[in-house]
C-alpha positions as CSV (number, residue, x, y, z in Angstrom):
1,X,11.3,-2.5,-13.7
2,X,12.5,-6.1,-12.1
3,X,8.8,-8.3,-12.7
4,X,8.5,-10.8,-10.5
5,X,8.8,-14.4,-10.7
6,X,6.6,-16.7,-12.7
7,X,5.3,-18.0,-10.5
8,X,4.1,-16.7,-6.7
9,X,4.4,-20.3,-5.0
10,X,8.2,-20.5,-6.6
11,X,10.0,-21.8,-3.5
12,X,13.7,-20.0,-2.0
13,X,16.8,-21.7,-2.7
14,X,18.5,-22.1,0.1
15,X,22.1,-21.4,-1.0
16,X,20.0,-18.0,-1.7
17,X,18.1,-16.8,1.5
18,X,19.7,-13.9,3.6
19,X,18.6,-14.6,6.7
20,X,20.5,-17.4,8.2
21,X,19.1,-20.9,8.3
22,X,15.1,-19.4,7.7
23,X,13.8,-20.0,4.5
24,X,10.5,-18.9,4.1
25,X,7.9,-20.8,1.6
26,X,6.5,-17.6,0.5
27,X,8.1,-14.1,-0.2
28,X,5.9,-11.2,-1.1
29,X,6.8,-7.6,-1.8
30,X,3.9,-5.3,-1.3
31,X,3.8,-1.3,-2.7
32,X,1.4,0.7,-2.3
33,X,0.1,4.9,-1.6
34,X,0.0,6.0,1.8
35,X,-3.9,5.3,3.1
36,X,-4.5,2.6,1.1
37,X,-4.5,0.3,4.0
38,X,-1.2,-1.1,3.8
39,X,-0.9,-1.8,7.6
40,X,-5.0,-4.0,7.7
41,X,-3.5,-5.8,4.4
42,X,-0.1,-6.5,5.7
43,X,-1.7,-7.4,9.0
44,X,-4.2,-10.0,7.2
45,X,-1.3,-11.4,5.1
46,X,0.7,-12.2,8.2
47,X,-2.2,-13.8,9.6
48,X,-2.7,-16.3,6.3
49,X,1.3,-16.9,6.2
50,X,2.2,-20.7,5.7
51,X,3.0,-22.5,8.6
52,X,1.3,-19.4,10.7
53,X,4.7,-17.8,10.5
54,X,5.8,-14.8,9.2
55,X,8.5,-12.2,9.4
56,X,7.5,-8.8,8.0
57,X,9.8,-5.6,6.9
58,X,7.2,-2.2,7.2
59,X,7.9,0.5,4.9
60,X,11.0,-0.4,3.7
61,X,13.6,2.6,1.9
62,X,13.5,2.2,-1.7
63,X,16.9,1.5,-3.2
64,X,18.1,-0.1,-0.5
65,X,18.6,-3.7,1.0
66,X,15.4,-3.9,2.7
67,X,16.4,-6.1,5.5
68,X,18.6,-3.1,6.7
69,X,16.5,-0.1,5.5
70,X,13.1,-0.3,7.0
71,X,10.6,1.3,9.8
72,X,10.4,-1.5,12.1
73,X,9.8,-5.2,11.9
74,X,6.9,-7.9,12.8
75,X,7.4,-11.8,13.6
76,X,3.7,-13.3,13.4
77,X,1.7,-9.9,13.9
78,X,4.1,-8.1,16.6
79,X,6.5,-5.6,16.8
80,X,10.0,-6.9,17.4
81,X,12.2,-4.6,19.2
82,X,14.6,-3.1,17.1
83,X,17.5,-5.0,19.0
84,X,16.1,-8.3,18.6
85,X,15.5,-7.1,14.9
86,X,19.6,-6.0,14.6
87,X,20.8,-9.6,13.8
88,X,19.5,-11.1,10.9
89,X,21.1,-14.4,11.1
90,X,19.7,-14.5,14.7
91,X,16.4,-13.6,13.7
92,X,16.5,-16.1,11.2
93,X,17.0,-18.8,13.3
94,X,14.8,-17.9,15.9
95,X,12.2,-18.9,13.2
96,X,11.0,-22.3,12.5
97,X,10.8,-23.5,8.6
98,X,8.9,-22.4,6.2
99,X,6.0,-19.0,6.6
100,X,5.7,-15.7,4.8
101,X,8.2,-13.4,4.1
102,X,6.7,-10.0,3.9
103,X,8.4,-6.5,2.5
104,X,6.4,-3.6,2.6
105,X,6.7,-0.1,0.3
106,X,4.9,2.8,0.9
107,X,4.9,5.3,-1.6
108,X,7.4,3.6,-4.1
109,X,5.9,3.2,-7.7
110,X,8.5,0.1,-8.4
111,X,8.3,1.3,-12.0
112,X,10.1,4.5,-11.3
113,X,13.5,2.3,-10.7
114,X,15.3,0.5,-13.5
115,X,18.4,-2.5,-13.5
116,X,21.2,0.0,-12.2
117,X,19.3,1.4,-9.6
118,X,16.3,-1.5,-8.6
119,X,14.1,-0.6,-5.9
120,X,15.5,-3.5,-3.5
121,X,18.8,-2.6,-3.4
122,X,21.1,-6.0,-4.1
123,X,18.7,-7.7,-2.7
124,X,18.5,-11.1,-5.4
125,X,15.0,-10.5,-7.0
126,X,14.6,-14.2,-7.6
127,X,14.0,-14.4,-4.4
128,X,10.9,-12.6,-4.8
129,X,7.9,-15.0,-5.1
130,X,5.2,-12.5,-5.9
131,X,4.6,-8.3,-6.2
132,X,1.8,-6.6,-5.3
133,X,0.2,-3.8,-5.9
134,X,-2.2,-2.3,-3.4
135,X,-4.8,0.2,-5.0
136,X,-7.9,2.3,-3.3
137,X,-10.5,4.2,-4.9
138,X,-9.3,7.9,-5.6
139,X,-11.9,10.0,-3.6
140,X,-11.8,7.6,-0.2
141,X,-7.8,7.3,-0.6
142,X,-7.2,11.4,-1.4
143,X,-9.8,12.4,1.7
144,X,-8.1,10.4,4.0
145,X,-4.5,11.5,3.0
146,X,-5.9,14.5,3.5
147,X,-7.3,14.3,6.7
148,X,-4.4,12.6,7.9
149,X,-1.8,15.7,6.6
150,X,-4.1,18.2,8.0
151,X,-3.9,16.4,11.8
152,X,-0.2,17.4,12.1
153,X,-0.1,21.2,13.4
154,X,3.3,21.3,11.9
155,X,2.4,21.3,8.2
156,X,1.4,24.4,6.1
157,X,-1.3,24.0,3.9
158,X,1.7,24.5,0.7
159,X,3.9,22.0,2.4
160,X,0.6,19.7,2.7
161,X,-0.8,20.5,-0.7
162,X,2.9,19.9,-2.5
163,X,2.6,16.1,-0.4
164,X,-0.7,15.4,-2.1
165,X,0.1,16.6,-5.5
166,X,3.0,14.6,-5.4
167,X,1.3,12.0,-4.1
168,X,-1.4,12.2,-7.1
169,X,1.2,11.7,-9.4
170,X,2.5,8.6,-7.6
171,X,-1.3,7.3,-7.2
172,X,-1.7,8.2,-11.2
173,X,1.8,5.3,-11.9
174,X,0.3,2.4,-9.6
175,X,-3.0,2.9,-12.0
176,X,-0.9,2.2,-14.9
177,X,0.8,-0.5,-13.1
178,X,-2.5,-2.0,-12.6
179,X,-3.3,-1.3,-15.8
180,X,-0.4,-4.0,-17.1
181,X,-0.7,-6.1,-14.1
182,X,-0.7,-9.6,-15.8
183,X,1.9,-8.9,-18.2
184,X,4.0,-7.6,-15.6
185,X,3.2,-10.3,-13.3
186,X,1.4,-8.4,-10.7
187,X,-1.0,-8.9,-8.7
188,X,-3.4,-6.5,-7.4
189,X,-5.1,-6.0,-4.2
190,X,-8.1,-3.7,-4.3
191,X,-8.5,-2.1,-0.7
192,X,-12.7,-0.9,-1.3
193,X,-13.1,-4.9,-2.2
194,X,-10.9,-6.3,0.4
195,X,-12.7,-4.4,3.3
196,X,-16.3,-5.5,2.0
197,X,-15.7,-8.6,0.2
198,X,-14.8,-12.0,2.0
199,X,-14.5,-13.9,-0.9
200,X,-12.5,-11.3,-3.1
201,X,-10.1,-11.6,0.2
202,X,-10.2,-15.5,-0.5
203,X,-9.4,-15.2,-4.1
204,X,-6.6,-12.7,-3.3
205,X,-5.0,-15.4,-0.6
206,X,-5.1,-18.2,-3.6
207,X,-3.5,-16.0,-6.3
208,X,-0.6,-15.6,-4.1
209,X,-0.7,-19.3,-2.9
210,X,-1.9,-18.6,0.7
211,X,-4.2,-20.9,2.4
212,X,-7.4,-19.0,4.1
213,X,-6.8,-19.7,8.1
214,X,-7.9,-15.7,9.4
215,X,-9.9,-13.9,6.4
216,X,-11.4,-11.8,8.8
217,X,-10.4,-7.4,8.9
218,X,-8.8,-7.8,11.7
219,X,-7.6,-5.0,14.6
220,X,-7.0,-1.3,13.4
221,X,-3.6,-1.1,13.3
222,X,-1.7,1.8,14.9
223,X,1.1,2.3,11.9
224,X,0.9,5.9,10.6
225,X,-1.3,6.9,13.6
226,X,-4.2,4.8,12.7
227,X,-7.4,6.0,11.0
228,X,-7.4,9.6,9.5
229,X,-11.0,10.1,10.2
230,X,-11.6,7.6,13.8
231,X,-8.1,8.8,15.7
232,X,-9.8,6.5,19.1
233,X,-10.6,3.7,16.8
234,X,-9.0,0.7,18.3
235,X,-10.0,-3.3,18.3
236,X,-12.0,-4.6,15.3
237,X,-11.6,-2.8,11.6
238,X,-14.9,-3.7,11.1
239,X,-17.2,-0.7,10.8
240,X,-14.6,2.1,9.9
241,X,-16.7,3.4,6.7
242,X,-13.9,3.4,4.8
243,X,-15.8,3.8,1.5
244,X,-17.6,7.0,3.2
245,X,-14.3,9.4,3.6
246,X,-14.9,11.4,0.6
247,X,-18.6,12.6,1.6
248,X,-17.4,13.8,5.1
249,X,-15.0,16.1,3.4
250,X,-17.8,17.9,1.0
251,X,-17.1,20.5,3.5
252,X,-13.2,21.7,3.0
253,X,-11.9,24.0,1.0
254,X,-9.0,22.3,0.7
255,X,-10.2,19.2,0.4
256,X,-12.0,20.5,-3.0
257,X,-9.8,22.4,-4.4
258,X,-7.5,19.7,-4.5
259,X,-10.3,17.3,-6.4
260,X,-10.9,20.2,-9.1
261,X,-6.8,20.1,-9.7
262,X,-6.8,16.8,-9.8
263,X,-10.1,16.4,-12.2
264,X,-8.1,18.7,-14.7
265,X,-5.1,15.8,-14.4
266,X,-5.9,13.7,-18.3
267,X,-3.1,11.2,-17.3
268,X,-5.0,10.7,-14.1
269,X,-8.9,11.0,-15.6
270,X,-7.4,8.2,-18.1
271,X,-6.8,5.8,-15.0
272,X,-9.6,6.0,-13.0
273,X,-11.7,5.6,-16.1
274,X,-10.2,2.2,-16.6
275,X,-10.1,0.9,-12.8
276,X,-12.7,3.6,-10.8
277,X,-15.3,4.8,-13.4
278,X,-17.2,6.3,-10.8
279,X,-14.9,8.4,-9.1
280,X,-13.6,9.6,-13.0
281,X,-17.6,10.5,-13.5
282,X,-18.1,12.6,-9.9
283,X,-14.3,14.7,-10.9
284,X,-15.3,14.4,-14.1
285,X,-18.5,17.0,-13.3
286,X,-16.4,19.6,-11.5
287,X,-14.7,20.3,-14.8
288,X,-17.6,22.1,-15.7
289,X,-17.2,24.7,-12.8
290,X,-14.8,27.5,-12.3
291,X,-13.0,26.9,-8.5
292,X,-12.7,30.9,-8.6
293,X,-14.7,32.6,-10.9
294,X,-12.7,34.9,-12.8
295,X,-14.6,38.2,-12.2
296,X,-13.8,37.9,-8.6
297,X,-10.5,38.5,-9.0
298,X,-10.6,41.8,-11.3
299,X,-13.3,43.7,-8.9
């Protein structure tokens, strides 16, 4: 794995920069699960961006140059149509200096990629001023994967279930991640804080040498068709209930069948008892209780 520079208010070498004349005062590479509120945090860092600029690269293809291989592209908090977005020198200089440079990952543990095959393509990771890693809580982030895999009629519940064990796995590496963060120069966002916490978003903005000039939620963002649980939610984020997704899905079957799999998981018990003790306490407690008790199956 590439780390990241030493230190996340390094500035861009000109002579370096790949977008024409633009050069950013900030660049920020951001990975992080599916539902973990990539789109609010991206959203909020564009809004803090130096200069009140930013350019931003959503869910960029891992192993690739992201500036080429991504799912659309922002300039200060809107979408830029994908022919504007074509011509990177031209893009570039339709910016003024300085602002935020912004790549997003989704589902990419950057650990997973090595020096022959790093997880930016050619891009030059000196360029790079900080990583981060965006966590959620386990019960709240696998309820509303969930509930968002379950909302498209064209998944089977084995195509659905593979996703979310896969997606365990991933989850399980950006603990471990986490885990290391300082000596791997990281730095870590943690959604449950971000959403109820003012000043953690303050202390997250200094850490990556941002200045605070919007640390409110912001609007719900439509990326990835919005909230799992609140499809009509639109305008402020505040008031989603974001730390409640897990108790609305006490009622599925499929919801807890993948909780008692994933309570059996040591490599994953291991994390969350480091970073969420409590949700490693509640899965901890279905351990004790057969899914499918045994003498049901031999009648």
């Amino acid at each position: 794995m590439m780390t990241v520079a030493d230190s996340p208010t390094r500035m861009v070498s000109p002579a370096q920069w790949p977008l024409g004349s633009w050069q950013p005062d900030t660049v920020l590479r951001m990975f992080g699960m599916r539902r973990c509120g990539n789109h609010a945090v991206a959203n909020w860092l564009q809004r803090n961006a130096p200069k009140g600029q930013a350019l931003f690269f959503n869910n960029c293809k891992a192993a690739r140059t992201p500036f080429a291989h991504h799912h659309g592209v922002e300039k200060n908090g809107q979408r830029v149509s994908r022919q504007d977005s074509g011509d990177l020198s031209v893009l570039g200089a339709r910016m003024g200096q300085g602002g935020l440079m912004l790549m997003s990952y989704e589902d990419v543990v950057p650990s997973d990629h090595c020096l022959s095959r790093p997880v930016s393509g050619d891009l030059d990771e000196t360029l790079i001023s900080a990583d981060v890693i965006l966590l959620r809580g386990f019960l709240n982030w696998s309820a509303s994967l969930v509930k968002k895999l379950q909302r498209n009629p064209d998944f089977s519940l084995a195509h659905r279930s593979g996703v979310v064990m896969r997606a365990i796995d991933s989850y399980r590496k950006m603990l471990d991640l986490a885990a290391e963060a300082d000596a791997l120069a990281l730095v870590v966002i943690d959604y449950d804080q971000w959403v109820k916490d003012e000043a953690y978003r303050a202390a997250c903005l200094g850490r990556l040498g941002l200045l605070v000039r919007d640390n409110s939620l912001g609007v719900v963002q439509s990326y990835g068709g919005g909230s799992s649980f609140d499809e009509q939610a639109s305008g402020s984020a505040f008031g989603l209930r974001t730390d409640q997704r897990w108790q609305r899905m006490m009622d599925d079957g499929e919801y807890l069948a993948i909780l008692h799999l994933a309570a059996r998981d040591e490599a994953l018990m291991r994390g969350l008892s480091r970073r969420y003790p409590d949700d490693a306490a509640r899965l901890a407690g279905l351990t004790h209780h057969k899914l499918i008790p045994a003498e049901g199956l031999l009648q």
